[in-house]
Residue frames as a rotation matrix with the C-alpha (Angstrom) as fourth column:
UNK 1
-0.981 0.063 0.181 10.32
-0.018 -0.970 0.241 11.87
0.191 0.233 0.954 4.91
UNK 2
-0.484 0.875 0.000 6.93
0.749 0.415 -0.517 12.68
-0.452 -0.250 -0.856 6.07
UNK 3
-0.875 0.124 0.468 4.42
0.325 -0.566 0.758 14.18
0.359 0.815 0.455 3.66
UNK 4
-0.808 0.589 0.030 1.81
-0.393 -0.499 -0.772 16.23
-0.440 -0.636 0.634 4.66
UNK 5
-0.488 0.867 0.101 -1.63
0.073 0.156 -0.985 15.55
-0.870 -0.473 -0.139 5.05
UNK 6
0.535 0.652 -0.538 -3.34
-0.549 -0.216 -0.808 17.03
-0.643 0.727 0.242 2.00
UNK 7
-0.402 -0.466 -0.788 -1.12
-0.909 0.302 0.286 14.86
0.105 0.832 -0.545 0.03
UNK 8
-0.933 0.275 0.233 -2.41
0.116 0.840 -0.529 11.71
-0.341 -0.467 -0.816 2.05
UNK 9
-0.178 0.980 0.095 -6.03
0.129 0.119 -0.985 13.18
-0.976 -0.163 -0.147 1.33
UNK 10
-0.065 -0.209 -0.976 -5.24
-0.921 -0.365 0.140 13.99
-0.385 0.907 -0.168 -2.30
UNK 11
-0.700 -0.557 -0.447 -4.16
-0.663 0.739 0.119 10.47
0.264 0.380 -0.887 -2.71
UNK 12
-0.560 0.827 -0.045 -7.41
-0.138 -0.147 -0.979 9.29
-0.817 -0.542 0.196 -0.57
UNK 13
0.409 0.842 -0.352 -9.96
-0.341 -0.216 -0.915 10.80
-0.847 0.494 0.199 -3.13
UNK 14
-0.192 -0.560 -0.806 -7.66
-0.981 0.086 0.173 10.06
-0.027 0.824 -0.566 -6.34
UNK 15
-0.740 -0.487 -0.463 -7.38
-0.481 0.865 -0.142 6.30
0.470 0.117 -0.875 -5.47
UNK 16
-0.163 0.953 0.256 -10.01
-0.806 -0.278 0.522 6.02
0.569 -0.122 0.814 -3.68
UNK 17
-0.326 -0.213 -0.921 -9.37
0.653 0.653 -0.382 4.45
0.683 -0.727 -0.074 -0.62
UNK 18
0.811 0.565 -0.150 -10.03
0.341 -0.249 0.906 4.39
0.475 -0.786 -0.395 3.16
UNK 19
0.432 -0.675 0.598 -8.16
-0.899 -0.371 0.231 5.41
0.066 -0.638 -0.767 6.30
UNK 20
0.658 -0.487 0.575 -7.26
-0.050 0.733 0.678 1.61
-0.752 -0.475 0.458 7.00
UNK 21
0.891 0.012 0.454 -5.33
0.357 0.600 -0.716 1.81
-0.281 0.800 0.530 3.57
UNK 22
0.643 -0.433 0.632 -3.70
0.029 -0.811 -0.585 4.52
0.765 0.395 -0.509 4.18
UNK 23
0.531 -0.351 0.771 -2.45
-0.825 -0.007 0.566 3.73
-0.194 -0.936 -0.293 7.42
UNK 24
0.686 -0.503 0.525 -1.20
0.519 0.845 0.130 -0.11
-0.509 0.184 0.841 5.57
UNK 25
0.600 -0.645 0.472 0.58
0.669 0.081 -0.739 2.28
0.439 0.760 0.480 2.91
UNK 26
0.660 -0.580 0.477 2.47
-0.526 -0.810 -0.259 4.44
0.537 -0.080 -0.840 5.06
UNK 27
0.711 -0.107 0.695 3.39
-0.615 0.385 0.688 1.54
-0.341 -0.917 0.208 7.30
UNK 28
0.643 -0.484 0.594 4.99
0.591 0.806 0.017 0.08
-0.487 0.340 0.804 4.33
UNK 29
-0.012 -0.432 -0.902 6.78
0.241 -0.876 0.417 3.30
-0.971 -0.212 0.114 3.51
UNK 30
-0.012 0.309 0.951 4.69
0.988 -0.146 0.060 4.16
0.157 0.940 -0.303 0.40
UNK 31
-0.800 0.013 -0.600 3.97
0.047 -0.995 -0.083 7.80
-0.598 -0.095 0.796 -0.45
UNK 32
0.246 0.874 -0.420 0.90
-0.175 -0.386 -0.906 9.56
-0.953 0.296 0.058 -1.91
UNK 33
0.115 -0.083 -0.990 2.61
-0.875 -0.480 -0.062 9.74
-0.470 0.874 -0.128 -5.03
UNK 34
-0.983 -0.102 -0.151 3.28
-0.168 0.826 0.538 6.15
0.070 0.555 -0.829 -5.76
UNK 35
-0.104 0.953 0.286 -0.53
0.800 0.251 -0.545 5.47
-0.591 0.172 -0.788 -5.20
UNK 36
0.267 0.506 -0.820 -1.54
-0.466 -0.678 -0.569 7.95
-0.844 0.534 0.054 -7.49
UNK 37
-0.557 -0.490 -0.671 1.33
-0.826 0.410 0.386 6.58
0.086 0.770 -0.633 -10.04
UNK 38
-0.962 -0.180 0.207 -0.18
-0.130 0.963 0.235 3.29
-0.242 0.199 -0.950 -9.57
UNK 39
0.175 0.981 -0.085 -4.22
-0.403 -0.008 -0.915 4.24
-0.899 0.195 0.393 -10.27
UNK 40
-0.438 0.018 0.899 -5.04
0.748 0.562 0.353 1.77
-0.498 0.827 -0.259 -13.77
UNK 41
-0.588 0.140 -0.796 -5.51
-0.670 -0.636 0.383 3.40
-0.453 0.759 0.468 -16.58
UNK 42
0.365 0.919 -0.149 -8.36
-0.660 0.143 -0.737 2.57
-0.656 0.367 0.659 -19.04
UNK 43
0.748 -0.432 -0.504 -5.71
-0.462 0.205 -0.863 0.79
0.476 0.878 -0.047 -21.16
UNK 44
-0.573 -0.817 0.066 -4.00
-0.612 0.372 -0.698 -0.81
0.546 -0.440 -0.713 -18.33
UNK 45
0.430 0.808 -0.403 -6.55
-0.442 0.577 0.686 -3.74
0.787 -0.116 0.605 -17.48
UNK 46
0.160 -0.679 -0.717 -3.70
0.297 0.726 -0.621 -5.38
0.941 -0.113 0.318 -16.22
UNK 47
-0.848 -0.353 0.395 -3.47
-0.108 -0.616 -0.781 -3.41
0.519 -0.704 0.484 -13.28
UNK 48
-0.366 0.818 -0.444 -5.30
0.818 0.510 0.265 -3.81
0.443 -0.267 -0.856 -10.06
UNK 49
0.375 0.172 0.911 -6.65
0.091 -0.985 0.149 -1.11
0.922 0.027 -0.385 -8.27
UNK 50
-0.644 -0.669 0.371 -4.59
-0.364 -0.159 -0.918 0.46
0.673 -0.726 -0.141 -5.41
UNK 51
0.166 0.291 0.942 -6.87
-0.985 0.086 0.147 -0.14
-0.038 -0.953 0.301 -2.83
UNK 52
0.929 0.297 0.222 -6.34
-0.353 0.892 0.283 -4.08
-0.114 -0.341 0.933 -3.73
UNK 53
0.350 -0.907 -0.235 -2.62
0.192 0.315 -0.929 -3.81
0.917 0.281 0.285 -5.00
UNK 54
-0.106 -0.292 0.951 -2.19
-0.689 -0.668 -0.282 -2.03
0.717 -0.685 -0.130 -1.49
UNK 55
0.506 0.404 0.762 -3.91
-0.777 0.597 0.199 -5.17
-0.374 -0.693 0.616 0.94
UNK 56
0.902 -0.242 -0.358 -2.07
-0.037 0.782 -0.622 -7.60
0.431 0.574 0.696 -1.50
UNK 57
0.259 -0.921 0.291 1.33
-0.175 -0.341 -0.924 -5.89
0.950 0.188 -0.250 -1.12
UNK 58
0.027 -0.333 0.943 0.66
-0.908 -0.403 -0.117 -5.94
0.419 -0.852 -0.313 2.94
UNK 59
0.821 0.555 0.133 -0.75
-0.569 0.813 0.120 -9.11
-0.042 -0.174 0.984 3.23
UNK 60
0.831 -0.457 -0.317 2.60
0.054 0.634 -0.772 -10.47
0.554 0.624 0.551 1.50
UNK 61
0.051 -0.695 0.717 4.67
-0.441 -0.660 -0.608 -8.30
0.896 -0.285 -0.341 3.69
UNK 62
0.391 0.277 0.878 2.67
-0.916 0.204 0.344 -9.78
-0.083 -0.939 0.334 6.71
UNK 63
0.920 0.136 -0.367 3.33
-0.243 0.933 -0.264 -13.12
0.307 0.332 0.892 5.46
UNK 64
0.610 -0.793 -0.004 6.81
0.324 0.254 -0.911 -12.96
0.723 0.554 0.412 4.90
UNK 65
-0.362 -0.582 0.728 7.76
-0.615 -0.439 -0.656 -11.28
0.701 -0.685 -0.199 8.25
UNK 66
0.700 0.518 0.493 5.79
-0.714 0.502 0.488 -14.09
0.005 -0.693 0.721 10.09
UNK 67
0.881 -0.413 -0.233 7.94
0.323 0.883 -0.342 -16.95
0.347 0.226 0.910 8.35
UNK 68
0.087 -0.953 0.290 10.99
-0.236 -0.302 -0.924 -14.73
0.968 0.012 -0.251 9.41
UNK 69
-0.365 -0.301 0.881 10.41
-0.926 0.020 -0.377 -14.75
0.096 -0.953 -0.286 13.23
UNK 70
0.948 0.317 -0.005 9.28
-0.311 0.932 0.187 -18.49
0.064 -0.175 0.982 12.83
UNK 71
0.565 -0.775 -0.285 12.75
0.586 0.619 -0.523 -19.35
0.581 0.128 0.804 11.67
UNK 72
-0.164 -0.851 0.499 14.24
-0.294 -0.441 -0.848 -17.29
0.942 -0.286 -0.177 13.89
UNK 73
0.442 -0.019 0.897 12.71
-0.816 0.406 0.411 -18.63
-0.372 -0.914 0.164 17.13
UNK 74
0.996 0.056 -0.071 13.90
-0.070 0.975 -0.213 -22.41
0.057 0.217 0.975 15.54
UNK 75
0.301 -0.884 0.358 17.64
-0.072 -0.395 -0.916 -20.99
0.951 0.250 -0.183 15.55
């Protein structure tokens, strides 16, 4: 489903992020709303903020699709 723009820029100012973030979280088929849902609360320390739970999440993603076409060229 593609969501429109002002939801992307809603989600943007809210969460404060850039364009390169936004371009990792659609690539991983996030929506606006889960970054919003995921902004820490003052009482949620535990939580990182989206713009680093967002580079984490891809980073792993990147990771884990590298090791896939490794073992698939060994096959």
């Amino acid at each position: 489903m593609a969501y429109k723009q002002e939801l992307w820029d809603e989600a943007k100012k809210k969460c404060r992020i850039g364009d390169e973030e936004i371009r990792m979280a659609k690539e991983m088929g996030l929506n606006p709303k889960s970054l919003i849902k995921n902004i820490p609360n003052k009482n949620e320390m535990w939580k990182t903020p989206v713009k680093d739970w967002i580079h984490n999440m891809y980073d792993k993603r990147q990771r884990k699709s590298k090791r896939k076409a490794v073992l698939l060229k060994c096959v």
